[in-house]
C-alpha positions in Angstrom: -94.7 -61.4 73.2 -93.4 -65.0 74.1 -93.5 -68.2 75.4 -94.9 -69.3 78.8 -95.2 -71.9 80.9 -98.9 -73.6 81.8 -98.8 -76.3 84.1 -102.5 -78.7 84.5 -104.0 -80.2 87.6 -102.3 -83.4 86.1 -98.6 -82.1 86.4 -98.3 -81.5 82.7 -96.8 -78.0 81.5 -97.3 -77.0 78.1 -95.7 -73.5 76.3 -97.8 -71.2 74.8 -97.7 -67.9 73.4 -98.3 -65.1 76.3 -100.6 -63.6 74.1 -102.7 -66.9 73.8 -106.1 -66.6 75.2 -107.5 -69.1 78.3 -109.8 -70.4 75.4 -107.0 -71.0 73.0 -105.4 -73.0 76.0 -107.8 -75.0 76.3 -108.6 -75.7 72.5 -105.0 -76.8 72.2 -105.7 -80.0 74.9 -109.2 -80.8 72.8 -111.8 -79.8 71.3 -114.1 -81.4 73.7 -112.4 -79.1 76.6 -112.7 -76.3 75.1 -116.7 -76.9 74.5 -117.4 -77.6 77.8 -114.7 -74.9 79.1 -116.6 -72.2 81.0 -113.8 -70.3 82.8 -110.6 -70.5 84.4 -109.1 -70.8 87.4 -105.5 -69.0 87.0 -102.7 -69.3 89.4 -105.7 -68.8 91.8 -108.1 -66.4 90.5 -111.1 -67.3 88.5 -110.8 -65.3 85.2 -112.5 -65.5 81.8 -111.8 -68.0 79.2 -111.5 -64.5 76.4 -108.3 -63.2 78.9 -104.9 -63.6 77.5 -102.3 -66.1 79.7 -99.5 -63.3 79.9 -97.7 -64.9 82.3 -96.1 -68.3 83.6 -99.8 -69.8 85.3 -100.8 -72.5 87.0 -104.1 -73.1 85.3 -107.4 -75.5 86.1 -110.1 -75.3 83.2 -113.9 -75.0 85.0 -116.0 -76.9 83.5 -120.0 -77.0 84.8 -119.0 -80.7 86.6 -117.4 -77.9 89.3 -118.8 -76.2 92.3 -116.9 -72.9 90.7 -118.3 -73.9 87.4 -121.8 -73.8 89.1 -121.0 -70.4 90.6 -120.4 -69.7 86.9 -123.5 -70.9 85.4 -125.5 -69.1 87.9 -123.3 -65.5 88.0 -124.3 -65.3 84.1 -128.2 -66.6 84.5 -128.5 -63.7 87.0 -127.1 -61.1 84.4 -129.6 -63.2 81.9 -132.2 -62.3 84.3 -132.0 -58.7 83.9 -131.7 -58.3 80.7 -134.8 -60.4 79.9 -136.5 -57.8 82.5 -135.4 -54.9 81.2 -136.6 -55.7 78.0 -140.0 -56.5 79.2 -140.4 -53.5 81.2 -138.2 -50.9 79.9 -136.8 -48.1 82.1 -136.4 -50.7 85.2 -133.1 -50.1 87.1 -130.8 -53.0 88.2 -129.4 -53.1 91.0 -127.5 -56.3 92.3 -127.7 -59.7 91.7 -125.4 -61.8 93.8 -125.2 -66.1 93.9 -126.6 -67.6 96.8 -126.9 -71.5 97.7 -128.7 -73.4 95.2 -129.1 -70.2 93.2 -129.1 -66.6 92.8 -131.3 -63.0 92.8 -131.2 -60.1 91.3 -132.7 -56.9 93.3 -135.0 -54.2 90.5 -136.5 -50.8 91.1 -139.4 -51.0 88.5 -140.9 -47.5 87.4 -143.8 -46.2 89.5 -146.9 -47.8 88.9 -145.4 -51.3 87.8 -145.6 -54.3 90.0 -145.2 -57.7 89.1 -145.7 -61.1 90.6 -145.2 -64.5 89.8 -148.0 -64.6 87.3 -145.3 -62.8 85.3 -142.4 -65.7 85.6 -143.6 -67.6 82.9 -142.8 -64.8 80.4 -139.5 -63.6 81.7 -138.7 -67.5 81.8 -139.9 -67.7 77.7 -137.4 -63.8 77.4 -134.3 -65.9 79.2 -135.1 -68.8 77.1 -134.7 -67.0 74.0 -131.1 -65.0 74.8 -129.9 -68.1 76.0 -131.0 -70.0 72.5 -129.6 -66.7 71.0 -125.7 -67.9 71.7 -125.0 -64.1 72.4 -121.1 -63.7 73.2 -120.1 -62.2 76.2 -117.7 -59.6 76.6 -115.6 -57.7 78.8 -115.2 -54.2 79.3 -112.4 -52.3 81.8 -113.7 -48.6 81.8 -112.0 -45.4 83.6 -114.0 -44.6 86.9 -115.5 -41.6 84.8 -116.4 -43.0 82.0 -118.5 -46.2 84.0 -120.2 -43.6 86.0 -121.0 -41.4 82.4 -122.5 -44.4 80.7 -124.9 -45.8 83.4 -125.5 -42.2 83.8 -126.6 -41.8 80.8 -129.4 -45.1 81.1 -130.4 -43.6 84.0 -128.9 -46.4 86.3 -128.5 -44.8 90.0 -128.3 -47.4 91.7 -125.3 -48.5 89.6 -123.9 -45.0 90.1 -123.9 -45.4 93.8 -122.1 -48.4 93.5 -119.3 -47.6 91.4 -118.9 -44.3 93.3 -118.7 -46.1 96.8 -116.0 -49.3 94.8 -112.2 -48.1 96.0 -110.4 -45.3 93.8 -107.8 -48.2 92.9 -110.3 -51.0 91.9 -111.1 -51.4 88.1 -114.4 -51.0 86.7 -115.6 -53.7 84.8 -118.1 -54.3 82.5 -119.9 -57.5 81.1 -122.4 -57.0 78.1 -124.5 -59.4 75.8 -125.5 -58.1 72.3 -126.3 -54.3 73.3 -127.0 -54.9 76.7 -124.4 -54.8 79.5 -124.1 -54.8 83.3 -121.3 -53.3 85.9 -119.9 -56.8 87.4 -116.6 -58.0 88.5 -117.4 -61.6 86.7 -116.4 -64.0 85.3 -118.9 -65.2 82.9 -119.3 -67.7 80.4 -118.0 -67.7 76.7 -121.5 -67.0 75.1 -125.3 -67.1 76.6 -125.7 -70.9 74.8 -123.5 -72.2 77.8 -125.9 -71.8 80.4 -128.3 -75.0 81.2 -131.6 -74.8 82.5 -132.9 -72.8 85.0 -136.1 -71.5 86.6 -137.4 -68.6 88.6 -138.6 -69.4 92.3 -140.2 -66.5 94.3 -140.3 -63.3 94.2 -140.2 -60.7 97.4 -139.2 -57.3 98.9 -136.0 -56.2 99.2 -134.4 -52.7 100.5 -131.7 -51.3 99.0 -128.4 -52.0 100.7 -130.5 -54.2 103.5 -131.4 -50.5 105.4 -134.9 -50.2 105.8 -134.4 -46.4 105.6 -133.5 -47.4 101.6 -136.2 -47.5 98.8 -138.2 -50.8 98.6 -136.8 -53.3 95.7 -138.4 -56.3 93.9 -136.4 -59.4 94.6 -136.4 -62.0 92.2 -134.8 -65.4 93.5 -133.8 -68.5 91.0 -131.9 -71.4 90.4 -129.7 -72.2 87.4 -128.3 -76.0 86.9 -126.5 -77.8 84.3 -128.9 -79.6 82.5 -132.4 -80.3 82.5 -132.2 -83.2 84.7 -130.4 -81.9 87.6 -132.6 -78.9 87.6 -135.9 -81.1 88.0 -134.1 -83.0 90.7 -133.4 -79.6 92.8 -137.0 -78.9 92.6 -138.1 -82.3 93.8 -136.3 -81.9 96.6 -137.2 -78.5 97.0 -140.6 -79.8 97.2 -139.7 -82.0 99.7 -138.0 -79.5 101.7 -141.2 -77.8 101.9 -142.8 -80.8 103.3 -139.6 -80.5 105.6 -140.3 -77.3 106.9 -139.7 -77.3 110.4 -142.5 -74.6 110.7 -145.0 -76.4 109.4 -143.7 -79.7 111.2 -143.8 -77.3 114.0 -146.9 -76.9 114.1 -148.1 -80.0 112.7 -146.4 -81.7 115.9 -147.2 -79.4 118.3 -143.3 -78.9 119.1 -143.5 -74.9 119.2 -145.3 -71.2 118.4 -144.3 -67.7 117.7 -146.2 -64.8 119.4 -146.2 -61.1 118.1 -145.6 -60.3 122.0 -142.0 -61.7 121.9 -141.2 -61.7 117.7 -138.5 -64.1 116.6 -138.7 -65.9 120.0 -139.8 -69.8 120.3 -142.3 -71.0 122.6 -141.2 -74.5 123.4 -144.8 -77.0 124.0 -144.1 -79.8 126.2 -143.3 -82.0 123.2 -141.3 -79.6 121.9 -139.4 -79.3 125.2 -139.0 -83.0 125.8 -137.1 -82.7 122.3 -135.1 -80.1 122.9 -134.4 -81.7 126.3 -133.1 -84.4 125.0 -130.8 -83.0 122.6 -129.4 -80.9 125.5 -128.8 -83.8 127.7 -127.1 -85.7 125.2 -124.8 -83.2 124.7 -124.4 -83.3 128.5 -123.4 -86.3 128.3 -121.1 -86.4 125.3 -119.6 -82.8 127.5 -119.3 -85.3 131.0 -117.2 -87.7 128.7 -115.1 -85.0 127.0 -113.7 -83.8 130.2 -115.8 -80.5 130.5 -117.3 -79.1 133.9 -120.6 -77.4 133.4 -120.9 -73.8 135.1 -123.4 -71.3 134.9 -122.8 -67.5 134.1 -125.6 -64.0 134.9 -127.9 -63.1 132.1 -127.2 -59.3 132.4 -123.5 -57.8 133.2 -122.1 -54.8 133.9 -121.3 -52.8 130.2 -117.7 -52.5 131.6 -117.4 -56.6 130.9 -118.3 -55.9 127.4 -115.8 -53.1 126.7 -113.1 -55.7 128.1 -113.9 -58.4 126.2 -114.3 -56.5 123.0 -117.6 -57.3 122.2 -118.8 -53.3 122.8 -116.3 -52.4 120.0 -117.0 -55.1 117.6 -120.5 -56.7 118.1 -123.1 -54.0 119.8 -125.2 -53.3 116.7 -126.2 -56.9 117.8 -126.7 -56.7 121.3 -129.3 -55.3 124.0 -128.9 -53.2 126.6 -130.2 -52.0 129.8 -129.7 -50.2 133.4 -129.2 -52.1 136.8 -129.4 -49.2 139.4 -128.5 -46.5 136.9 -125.8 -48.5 135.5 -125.2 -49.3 132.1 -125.4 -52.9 131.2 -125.7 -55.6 128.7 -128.0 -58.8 128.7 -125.3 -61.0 127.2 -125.4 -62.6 123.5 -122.0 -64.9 124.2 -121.1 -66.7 126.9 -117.2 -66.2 126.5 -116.7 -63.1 129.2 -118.4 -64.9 132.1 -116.4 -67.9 131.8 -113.4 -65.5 131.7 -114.3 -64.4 135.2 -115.2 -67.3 136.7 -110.8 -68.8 135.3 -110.2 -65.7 136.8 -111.6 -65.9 140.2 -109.1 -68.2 141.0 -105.1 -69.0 140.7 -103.6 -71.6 138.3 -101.0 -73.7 138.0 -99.5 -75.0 134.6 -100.8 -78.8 136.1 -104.4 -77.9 136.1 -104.6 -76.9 132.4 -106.5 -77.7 130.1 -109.8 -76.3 132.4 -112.5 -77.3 130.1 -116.0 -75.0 131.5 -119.3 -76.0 129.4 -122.4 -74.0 129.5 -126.0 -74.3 128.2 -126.1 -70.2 128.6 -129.1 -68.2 127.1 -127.9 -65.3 125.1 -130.4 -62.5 123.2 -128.9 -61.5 119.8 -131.0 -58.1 118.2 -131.4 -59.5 114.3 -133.6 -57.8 112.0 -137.3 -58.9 111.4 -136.3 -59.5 107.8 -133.9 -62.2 108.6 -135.6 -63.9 111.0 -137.1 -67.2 110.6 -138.6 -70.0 112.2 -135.9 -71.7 114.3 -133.1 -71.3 112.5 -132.9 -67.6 112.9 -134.1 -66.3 116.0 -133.5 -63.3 118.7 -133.0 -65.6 121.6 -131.5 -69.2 121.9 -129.3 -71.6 124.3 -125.8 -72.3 122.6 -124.1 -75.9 124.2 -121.1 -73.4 124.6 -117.9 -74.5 126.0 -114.5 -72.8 126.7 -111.4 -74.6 127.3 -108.1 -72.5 129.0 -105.0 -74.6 128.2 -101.3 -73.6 127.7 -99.7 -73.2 124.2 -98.3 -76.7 124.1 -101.9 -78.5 124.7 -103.7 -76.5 121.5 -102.9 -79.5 119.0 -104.2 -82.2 121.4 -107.7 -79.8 122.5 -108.5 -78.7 119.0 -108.1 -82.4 117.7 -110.1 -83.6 120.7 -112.5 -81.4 119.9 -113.2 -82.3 116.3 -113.2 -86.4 117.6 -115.9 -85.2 119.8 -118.0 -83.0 116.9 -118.0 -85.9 114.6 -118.9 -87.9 117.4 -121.9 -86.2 118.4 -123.0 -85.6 114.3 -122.8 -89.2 113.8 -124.9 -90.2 116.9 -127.3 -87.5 115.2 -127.3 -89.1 112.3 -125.6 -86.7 110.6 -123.3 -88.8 108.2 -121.4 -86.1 106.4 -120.1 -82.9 107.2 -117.6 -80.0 105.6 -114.9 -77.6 107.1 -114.4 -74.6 106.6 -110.9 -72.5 108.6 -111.7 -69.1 108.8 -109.1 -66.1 108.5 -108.4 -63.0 110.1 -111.9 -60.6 109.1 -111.3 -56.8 108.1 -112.6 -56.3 111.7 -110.7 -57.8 114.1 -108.3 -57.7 117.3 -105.0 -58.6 118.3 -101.5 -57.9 116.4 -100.0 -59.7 113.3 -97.9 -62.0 115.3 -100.7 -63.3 117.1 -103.4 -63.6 114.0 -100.4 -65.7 112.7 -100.0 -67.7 115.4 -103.4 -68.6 115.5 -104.3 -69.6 112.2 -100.8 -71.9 112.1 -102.1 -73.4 115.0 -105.7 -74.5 113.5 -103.6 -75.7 110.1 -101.7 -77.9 112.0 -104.6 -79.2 113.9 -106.5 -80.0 110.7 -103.3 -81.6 109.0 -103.5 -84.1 112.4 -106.7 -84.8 112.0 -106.1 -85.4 108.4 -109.3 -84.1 106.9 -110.2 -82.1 104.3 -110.8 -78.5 104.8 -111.8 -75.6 102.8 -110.6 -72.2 103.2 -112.6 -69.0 103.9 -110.7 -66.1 103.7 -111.4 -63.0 105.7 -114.6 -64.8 108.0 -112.9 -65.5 111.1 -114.3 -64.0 114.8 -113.0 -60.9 115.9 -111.0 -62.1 118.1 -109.6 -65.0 115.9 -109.6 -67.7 113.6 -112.0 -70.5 113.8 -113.0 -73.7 111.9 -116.5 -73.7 110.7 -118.4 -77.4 110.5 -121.0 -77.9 107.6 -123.5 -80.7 108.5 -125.1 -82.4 105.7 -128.5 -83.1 105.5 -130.8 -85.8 104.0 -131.8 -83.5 101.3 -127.8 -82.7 100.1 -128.4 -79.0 102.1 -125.2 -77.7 104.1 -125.8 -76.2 107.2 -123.2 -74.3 109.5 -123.1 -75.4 113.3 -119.8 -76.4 114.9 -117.2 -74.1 115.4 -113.7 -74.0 116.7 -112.2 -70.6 117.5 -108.8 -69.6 118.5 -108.4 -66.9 120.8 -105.0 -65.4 122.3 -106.8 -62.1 122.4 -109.3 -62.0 124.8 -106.9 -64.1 127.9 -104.9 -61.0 127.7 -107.8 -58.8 127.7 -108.8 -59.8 130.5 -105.5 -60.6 132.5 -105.7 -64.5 132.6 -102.8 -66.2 133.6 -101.5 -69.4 135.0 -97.8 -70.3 136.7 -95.7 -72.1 134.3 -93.3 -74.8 135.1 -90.4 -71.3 135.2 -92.8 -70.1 138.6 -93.8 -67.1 136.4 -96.7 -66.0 135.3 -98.3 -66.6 131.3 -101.1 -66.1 129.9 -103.7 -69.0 128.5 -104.4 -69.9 125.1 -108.3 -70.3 125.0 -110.4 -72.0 122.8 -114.3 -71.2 122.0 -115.8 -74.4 121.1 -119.7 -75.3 120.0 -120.9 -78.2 118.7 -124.5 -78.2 118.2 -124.5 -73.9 118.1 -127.8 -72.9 119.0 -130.1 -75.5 119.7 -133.2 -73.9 118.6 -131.6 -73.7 115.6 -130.0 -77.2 115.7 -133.6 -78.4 116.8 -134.8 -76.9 113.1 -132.2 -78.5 111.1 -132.8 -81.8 113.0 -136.3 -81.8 112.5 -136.3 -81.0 108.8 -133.5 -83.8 108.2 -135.9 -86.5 109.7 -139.2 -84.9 108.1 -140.2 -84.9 112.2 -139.5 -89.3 111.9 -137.2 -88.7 115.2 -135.0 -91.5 115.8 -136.6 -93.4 119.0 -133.9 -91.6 121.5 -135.0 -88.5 120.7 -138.9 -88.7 119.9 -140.8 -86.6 122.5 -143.5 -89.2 122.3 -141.8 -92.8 121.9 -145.0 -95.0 122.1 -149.0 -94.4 122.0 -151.2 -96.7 123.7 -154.0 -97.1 121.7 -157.2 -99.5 123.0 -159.5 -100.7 120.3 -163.0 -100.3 122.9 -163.8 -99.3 125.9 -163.5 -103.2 127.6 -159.6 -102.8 127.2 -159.5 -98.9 128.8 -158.6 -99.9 132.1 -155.7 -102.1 131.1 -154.2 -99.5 128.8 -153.7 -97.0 131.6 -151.9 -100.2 133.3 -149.4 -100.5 130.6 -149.3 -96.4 130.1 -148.1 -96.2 134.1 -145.7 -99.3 133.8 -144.0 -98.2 130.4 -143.5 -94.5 131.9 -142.4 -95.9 135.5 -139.4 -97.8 133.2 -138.7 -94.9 131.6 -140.5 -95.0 128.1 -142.3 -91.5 127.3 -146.0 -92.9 126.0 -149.2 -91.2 125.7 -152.7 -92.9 125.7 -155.7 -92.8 123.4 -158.5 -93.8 124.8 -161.1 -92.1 122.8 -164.3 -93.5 121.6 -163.1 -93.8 118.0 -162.4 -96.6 115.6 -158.9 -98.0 115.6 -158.1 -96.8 112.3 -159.2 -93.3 112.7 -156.5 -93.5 115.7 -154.4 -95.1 113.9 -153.9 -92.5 111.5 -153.7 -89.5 114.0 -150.7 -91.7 115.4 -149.1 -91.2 112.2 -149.5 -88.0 111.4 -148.2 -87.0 115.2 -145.8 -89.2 113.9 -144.9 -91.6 117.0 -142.5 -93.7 116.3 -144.6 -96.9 118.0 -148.5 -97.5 118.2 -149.1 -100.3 120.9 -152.8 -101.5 120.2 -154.3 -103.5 122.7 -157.5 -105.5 122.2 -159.1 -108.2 124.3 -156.2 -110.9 122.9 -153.6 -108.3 124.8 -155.5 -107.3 127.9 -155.7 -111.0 128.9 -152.0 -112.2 128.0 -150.9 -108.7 129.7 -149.0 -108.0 126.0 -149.1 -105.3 123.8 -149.3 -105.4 119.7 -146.5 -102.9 119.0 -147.0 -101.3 115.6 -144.1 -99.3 113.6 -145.5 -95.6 112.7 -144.2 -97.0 108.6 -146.9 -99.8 109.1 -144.7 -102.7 109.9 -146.4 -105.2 112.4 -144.6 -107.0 115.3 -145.7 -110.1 117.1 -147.2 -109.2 120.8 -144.9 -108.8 123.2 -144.7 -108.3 126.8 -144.5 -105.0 128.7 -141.1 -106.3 129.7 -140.2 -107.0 126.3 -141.3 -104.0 124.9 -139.0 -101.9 127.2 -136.0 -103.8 126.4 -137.0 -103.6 122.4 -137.0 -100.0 123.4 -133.6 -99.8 125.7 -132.0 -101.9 122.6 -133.2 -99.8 119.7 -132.2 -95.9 121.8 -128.5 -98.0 122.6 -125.6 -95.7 124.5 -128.6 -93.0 124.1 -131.4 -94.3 126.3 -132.1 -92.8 129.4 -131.0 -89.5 128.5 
């Protein structure tokens, strides 16, 4: 027993008995706190608002306004979840129910014979409903490794056997109950069951246990958990959006791309498709040309030796293919990284040529499981705008800060407004000594604190080979999607016995940086098309104009301004059917063209066009001339990419 210290997000320190709990704390600043109060953030760690203080702390109250108040909300719907199910169907075994983005799901093994669907949600939604009306307190149990494995033992819980058998010997068990139900979780939760907001179940799917196929079959239940009322209705408004959104229905919609069962979870890119993706490539091209970077080209398949050098072998070949080149063992590559190594290597440097920026739009084949692939954004094959620069250990600050003026750069030009960072730390899996993990991640701190931006820290996520800065783009509809990266590598220089002749005539070794800025463009291609519901921006539409005549009198005079806008550079197609202009009209729009140029008798004889906006929006006729410059001024610095 005795006083300790508390010190507030404000600066303020208040004393407090050690034996005070969170709740207590929080209570003593106001009453309206203490409501609201759904956990705590203590000297770092997020702990229960029922714990005691015990020690000096430096203490934030969460609160649902939080994304860790969120994360809150959401742990304790999940556990809501389950018990609401195991009621229904008694002698259903939990397994585990993690949070996800915008949500959370809990994995079941229902008895034999029971199967549910999502005609059932309603009713587990009315259960949920009335635990959460209940007000049930939640409470917190620390149980002996034996006596956690006895008592779900005892309910006939294997999988939560398994999972306590396989936590480390030195790691508490802990338990988390509500009324005379309870669940093995690490939490924390909130106070009582009347804290949580609204929520609603989503979908429901297959699941095997552990993510191994060889594992029994689960039933996944996915939902979402908000606040209030309000926010939750205006998630699933623009979760019905997103589905609008969906790049594979776009996809298909727009005739951009197809799937085939003879290649699974590879893209097959239609010629308006591949005009898009062209010309997201070749404005990275550009942006690369103006960066400093020299584009170079690396092999497909490599010796296996390469792989055992660079470290991928040892670290990554769960992921990777592999093959025989005249009875030799070899790799068809899924990074770029190695080849440029070779190509530094195949020649000597001097301390004056560095930094040696090499770019590369390289193909690379990653093995991911048929359950995670999908659409675009998941995929077994794709083109990364991948770039390496080799540079001494004085020039890191000036490359890595160069390198986030040109990411924002390139977002912007996207239209990509916002965007997040993340600095990634040394992973349990990894490469290189102490000293040089240390080194590393200094050296990305520093170049964020130059940069002055705001960063977030993810413990334990870096590459194998080093620490890296994640970039978040996001989207129109508030989603966060992860596509830049930085990485800092000391390791794999040495690995493969880079060097250059410092300013002493010796020879060192180069620091070198992996840098992407797009990441995968099919994937990149599937965000971009989501965030502009397939509305590209004019520099970037495959199809920028479509000619359409109203009859058959103006036919040969729309094939006139078809071959004059493509000669100056404007992509067009022509509609010449025997239709009415409406009818084409609308196909327009749904193809979603960004410009419909209808030509009737009044344009055939001036030699003008009536440019129409796909939103409707009329302008006066124009010339063919004046139409291409509306055009040139509209794509700006990106026309004629």
């Amino acid at each position: 027993m005795g006083q300790v210290s508390i010190r507030l997000p404000d600066g303020s320190e208040r004393q407090v008995d050690s034996s005070a709990t969170f709740m207590d704390v929080a209570k003593s600043i106001g009453p309206g706190l203490a409501k609201a109060a759904l956990a705590v953030k203590a000297n770092g760690k997020t702990r229960d608002m029922s714990e005691t203080v015990g020690v000096d702390t430096e203490l934030e109250i969460i609160t649902a306004k939080s994304a860790d108040g969120l994360e809150v909300i959401r742990h304790s719907t999940a556990h809501v979840l389950a018990m609401a199910v195991q009621k229904l169907w008694p002698g259903t075994q939990v397994t585990i129910g993690p949070v996800i983005d915008n949500g959370f799901f809990y994995d079941f093994a229902f008895k034999d014979g029971v199967k549910i669907t999502e005609a059932d949600f309603e009713k587990i939604e009315a259960e949920m409903s009335a635990i959460v009306k209940a007000d049930h307190a939640v409470y917190r149990e620390v149980l002996p490794r034996d006596s956690a494995v006895e008592r779900f033992s005892k309910l006939g819980e294997n999988y939560k056997v398994e999972i306590i058998k396989d936590l480390p010997a030195s790691e508490s068990i802990s338990v988390y109950g509500m009324s005379n139900w309870f669940d093995l979780c690490r939490g924390p939760h909130v106070p009582s069951t009347g804290k949580i907001g609204a929520f609603k179940l989503t979908s429901i799917a297959g699941a095997y246990w552990r993510g191994d196929e060889k594992n029994a079959m689960l039933t996944r239940i996915y939902a979402t958990a908000w606040p209030s009322k309000k926010e939750l209705e205006e998630y699933l408004a623009r979760i019905e959006e997103a589905k609008k959104r969906d790049h594979r229905v776009l996809g298909k919609q727009l005739n951009l791309f197809s799937f085939h069962a003879e290649a699974p979870a590879n893209a097959f890119f239609h010629p308006n498709g591949t005009k898009l993706y062209n010309q997201l490539s070749s404005y990275m091209r550009k942006s690369n040309k103006k960066a400093g970077f020299d584009e170079v080209g690396t092999p497909l398949v490599m010796n296996v030796d390469l792989w055992h050098t660079s470290g991928h072998y040892d670290n990554y070949r769960e992921n990777m293919y592999f093959t025989k080149v005249d009875e030799v063992d070899a790799a068809i590559k899924p990074m770029n990284c190695p080849g440029h190594c070779l190509i530094y290597a195949n020649s000597r440097h001097s301390y004056r040529e560095l930094p040696i920026r090499f770019s590369e739009f390289g193909r690379v084949h990653r093995h991911e499981r048929s359950g995670v692939t999908h659409g675009l954004m998941r995929v077994r094959t794709f083109v990364q705008d991948d770039a390496h620069i080799f540079c001494r250990p004085d020039q890191i600050l000036e490359e890595i800060v160069g390198v986030i003026s040109q990411i924002s750069e390139v977002y912007k030009a996207m239209g990509f407004e916002r965007y997040r960072m993340e600095l990634s730390t040394r992973p349990e899996k990894s490469q290189g000594s102490d000293e040089i993990w240390a080194t590393a991640e200094a050296a990305l701190k520093d170049a964020l604190a130059a940069t002055g931006k705001e960063y977030k820290l993810n413990p334990g996520d870096g590459a194998f080979y080093g620490p890296k800065i994640d970039f978040h783009l996001i989207d129109s509809l508030e989603r966060s999607w992860q596509c830049g990266t930085i990485q800092l590598d000391f390791s794999m220089p040495a690995r493969f016995g880079l060097e250059f002749v410092g300013t002493d005539d010796k020879a060192h070794t180069p620091v070198m940086i992996h840098r992407a800025v797009l990441g995968s463009l099919e994937r990149f291609m599937g965000i971009f098309i989501e965030h502009y519901a397939g509305h590209f921006p004019l520099w970037a539409s495959p199809v920028q104009a479509k000619i359409i005549n109203i009859t058959k009198d103006q036919e040969e005079y729309a094939f006139q301004v078809h071959k004059a806008l493509q000669a100056a550079g404007v992509r067009t197609e022509i509609d010449t059917r025997n239709e009415k202009l409406g009818y084409k009209i609308r196909e327009a729009q749904l193809q979603k063209v960004p410009y419909m140029l209808v030509i009737g008798d009044k344009e055939r004889d001036s030699n003008a066009v009536a440019p129409r906006f796909w939103d409707g929006k009329q302008f006066d006729p124009m010339s063919i001339d004046q139409f291409v410059e509306h055009v040139k001024t509209e794509c700006g610095n990106n026309w004629g990419i």
